[in-house]
C-alpha positions, 0 to 999 in steps of 0.5 A: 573726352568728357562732354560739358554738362548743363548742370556743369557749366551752370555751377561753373558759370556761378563761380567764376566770371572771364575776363580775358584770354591773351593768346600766342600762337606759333605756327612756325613749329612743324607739319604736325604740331603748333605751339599755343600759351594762354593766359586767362584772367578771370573772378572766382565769386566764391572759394571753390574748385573748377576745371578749364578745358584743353586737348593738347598734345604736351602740356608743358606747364600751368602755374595758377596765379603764379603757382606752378600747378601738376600738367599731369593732372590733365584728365582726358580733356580737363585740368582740376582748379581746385581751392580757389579762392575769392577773389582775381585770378590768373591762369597761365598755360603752355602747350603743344596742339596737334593740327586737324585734318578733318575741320576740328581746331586748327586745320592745316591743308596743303594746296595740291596745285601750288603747295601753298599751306593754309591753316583756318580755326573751326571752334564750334562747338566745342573744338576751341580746345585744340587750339588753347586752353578755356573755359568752354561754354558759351554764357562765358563771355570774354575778351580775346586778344591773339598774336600769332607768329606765322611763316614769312609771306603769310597773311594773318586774319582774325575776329579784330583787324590783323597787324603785321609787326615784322619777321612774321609776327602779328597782333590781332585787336582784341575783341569785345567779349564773345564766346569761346566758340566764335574765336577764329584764326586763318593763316597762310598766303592767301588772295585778298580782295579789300575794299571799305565800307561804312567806315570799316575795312572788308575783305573777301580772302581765298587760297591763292590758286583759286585767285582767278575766279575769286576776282571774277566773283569779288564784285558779286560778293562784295555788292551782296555783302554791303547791301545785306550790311544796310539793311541790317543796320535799318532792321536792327538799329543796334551798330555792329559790333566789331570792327571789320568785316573779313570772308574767307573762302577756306580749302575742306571745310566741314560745315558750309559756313561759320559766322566768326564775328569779323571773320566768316568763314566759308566753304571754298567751293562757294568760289565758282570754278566754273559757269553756274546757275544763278540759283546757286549764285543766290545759294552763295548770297542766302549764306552771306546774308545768314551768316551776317544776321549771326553778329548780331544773333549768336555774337553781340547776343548768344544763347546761355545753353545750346537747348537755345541753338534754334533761335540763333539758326531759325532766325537767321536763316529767316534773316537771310532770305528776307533780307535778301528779297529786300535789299538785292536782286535775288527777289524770289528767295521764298520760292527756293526756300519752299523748294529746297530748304522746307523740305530738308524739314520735313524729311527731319520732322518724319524721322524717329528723332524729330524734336521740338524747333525750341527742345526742352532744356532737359532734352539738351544735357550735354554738349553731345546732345546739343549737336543732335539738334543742328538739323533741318528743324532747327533751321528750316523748320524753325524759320518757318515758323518764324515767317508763319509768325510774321505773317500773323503778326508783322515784322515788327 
């Protein structure tokens, strides 16, 4: 696979501008593959060559404003676009994806206690391309509209509210323009608890044999969310920006959590099968309260290269145990903060490969070095220094 560069994404970044991905999914197709079209509009400012990025396992079809273009000429994980010309464009592509196993692009799991399927979409940071063809980078902000069609009985969830149109179609409300990587899906028959807050339709998701715990839990969680939600819009002002608020607890996810605008994305080990400390009840509510800074931090307003990745990390993990001590009952985040979170800095801040909280740019040339940075410097250290600032400073 060819890792984006820097200095690639910049030259692409000055060519063309995105306007809109329209996107069917079909997942309906087998245990192994699902079928994925995209359209893409975009401006090209200048004639020029480019490339769009895409992992598939067939390629059937490209046309090129029309123009059937060689799916042969995929190379690795990139497709040539070369003499364009200025002006609006459209590019169409038709392919067959592979299903993850291991978190990347679409997951599929199967729940051994029920045989109930699930699928859920992990895009970061770069895996949105096992899913439809893109543009990938961040600064390339776009507007995304999906539809999906899913097996009878499931349930579709995305970055928009979900529309259920019949026979297992489904349209998702095209979002206001994100970045590739924020793009997120989750399908299958999952327990849902909604409630309204603010206006705007919540809901906290989760397969369906783990029902029983997730109901026990879902006040806990729901209080912890709309209180964090409140006390967000105080801090910042600035409405919030989509038009839902969907949680979805998701079987072997490789991260403990993603902040999808309008669809966060969790662990499933976060719904308690068990009697717990209430330590790690308030572990639950710092994610909840981290990824919620995140739609504003990273969604409404995202860094143009990952050498900025701190910034997202540090500050919202600083946001979600302040914001915690201020608007729940979990009072002493600090102290696990100091306890827990500090340290995983300081281990990473001893090793050979300790890095500066904001690294620069020219330590972040690719996208393989900018995973380097997802460590305990770039978010505890980062957000210690973050409250050593509010300390000198004030908040404001």
């Amino acid at each position: 696979m060819s890792v984006l560069t820097r200095d690639e994404a910049q030259t692409r970044a000055q060519l063309i501008d995105v306007h809109r991905y329209t996107v069917a999914l079909d997942l309906t197709t087998g245990d192994e593959t699902f079928e994925s079209r995209a359209a893409i509009q975009f401006t090209a400012r200048a004639a020029g060559d480019t490339f769009v990025e895409l992992k598939p396992a067939l390629l059937r079809s490209v046309t090129l404003d029309g123009q059937p273009l060689d799916p042969h000429t995929l190379d690795q994980n990139r497709l040539a676009l070369t003499g364009l010309t200025e002006g609006e464009h459209e590019l169409r592509v038709d392919a067959t994806m592979r299903y993850s196993r291991t978190g990347e692009g679409m997951h599929r799991f199967t729940d051994p206690t029920d045989g109930e399927t699930y699928v859920y979409t992990q895009m970061f940071l770069e895996d949105v391309q096992r899913v439809f063809a893109v543009f990938d980078q961040p600064d390339l902000k776009a507007v995304f509209a999906l539809s999906l069609t899913a097996p009878e009985g499931w349930t579709v969830l995305g970055n928009g509210i979900a529309t259920d149109e019949g026979d297992g179609h489904w349209s998702i409300a095209p979002t206001p323009p994100i970045s590739t990587y924020l793009v997120a899906v989750a399908a299958g028959p999952w327990h849902s608890v909604r409630t309204e807050h603010a206006g705007l339709p919540f809901g906290i998701h989760c397969r369906r044999s783990l029902a029983p715990h997730l109901d026990a839990d879902a006040d806990e969680i729901l209080t912890i969310t709309r209180a964090c939600y409140d006390r967000y819009h105080e801090k910042f002002k600035e409405p919030y920006p989509f038009d839902s608020y969907d949680q979805a607890f998701v079987p072997e996810f490789n991260a403990g959590a993603m902040e999808n605008p309008g669809l966060v994305t969790f662990r499933d080990e976060f719904v308690y099968r068990s009697a717990v400390t209430d330590t790690e009840r308030q572990t639950r509510a710092m994610v909840i309260a981290h990824e919620m800074a995140h739609m504003w931090f990273g969604d409404l307003v995202t860094l143009t290269w990952w050498d900025d990745i701190w910034l997202n990390e540090s500050f919202a993990e600083y946001m979600g145990y302040q914001t915690l001590t201020e608007a729940t009952r979990h009072t002493d985040t600090w102290v696990a903060f100091g306890i827990d979170r500090k340290s995983w800095g300081y281990d990473a801040d001893q090793r050979p490969s300790t890095h500066p909280v904001a690294p620069d740019p020219d330590a972040v040339p690719d996208t393989a070095s900018a995973m380097l940075n997802f460590d305990g410097i770039s978010y505890a250290k980062g957000a210690s220094a973050l409250r050593q600032l509010v300390a000198w400073l004030g908040e404001k």
